[in-house]
C-alpha positions, 0 to 999 in steps of 0.5 A: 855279333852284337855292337858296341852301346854308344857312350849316350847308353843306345844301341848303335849297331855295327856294320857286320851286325848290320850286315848279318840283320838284314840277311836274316829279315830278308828271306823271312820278308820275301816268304811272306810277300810270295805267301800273301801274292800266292793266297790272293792269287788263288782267291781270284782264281777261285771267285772267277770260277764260282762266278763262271759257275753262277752264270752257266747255271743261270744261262741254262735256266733263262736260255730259250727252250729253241736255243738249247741243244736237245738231249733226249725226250722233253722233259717237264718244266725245270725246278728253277722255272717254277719257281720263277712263276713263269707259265707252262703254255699248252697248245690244243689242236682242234679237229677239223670240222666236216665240210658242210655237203654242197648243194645238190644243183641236179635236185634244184634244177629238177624242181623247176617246171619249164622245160620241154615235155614228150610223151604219148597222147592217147584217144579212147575209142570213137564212134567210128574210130578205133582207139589209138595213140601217139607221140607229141610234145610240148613246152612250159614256160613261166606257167604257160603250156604251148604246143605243136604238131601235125594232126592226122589228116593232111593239112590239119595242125594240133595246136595245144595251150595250157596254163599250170598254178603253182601249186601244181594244177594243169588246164590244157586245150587241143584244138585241130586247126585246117588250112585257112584256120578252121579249127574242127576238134577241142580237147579238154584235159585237166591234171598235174604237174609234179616232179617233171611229170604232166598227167591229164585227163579229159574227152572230145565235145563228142564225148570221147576220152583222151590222156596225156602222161608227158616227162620232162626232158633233162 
């Protein structure tokens, strides 16, 4: 109920007006403090989600590729990515190069002349001798032809030197050397030396022929 003005013309209210103000200002008041808590409240709520949001978005787009768990087929560069102007690497694999063939060492090994040589010496026919041959053998070292064997008669010794040029020709001398060092037959023979293979040619003084075809022994 209103109070009673004052004798000055104011307002002065009463305790019961009093009273019945307050009840009426107080809920209003409550509703409005719950309404503005709950409205700032839900601001909050709502800007740490869309902040949460923002920052998955981003850590998926920023993450290393190896981090990531994988979903699927790769797929081609994001959107996000390009736009960030970051490079796409690519990787080539170069195809192995054939090995380069190693060097024949047979073949090098064949080319060179010093060895030992074996084959057969053959005289052509004599005055009183039949035609005939037989199995010697002999060495070339550093251009050098050396050799030795038992000659046919008893106490004779064949002794054989030569010399071979580089490119390839061959001079040899067969001498037939008795006890005390009296030599009684000389063969000249001149040839060639080819891929391990000494052939020459030539006769006695007396006019008879002789051959040599010998081959290096690996």
């Amino acid at each position: 109920m209103p109070a009673p003005a004052s004798g000055d013309g104011r307002f002065s209210p009463s305790g019961e007006g009093t009273k019945w103000l307050i009840a009426a200002v107080l809920p209003l008041a409550v509703a409005a403090g719950y309404w503005g808590f709950s409205q700032n409240n839900r601001h909050k709520i709502e800007q740490s989600r869309g902040s949460a949001g923002t920052a998955q978005i981003l850590e998926r787009e920023i993450k290393p590729a190896g981090q990531q768990r994988p979903s699927g087929p790769p797929a081609e560069p994001s959107e996000s990515l390009r736009g960030l102007g970051e490079p796409v690497l690519q990787v080539a694999i170069a195809a192995p190069r054939p090995s380069a063939p190693l060097a024949d060492t047979s073949s090098a090994a064949a080319i060179s002349p010093d060895g030992l040589y074996i084959g057969p010496i053959c005289y052509g026919p004599g005055a009183s001798e039949p035609p005939r041959c037989f199995r010697a053998q002999g060495t070339i070292a550093q251009g050098r032809i050396a050799g030795q064997w038992p000659g046919r008669d008893p106490g004779m010794t064949m002794f054989m030197v030569g010399e071979v040029t580089a490119a390839g020709g061959a001079q040899i001398r067969i001498d037939a050397a008795r006890a005390g060092g009296i030599r009684s037959a000389a063969i000249d023979l001149s040839g060639t030396l080819q891929a391990g293979r000494l052939d020459a040619a030539g006769s006695f003084r007396n006019g008879r022929t002789a051959t040599l075809n010998w081959r290096k022994q690996q």
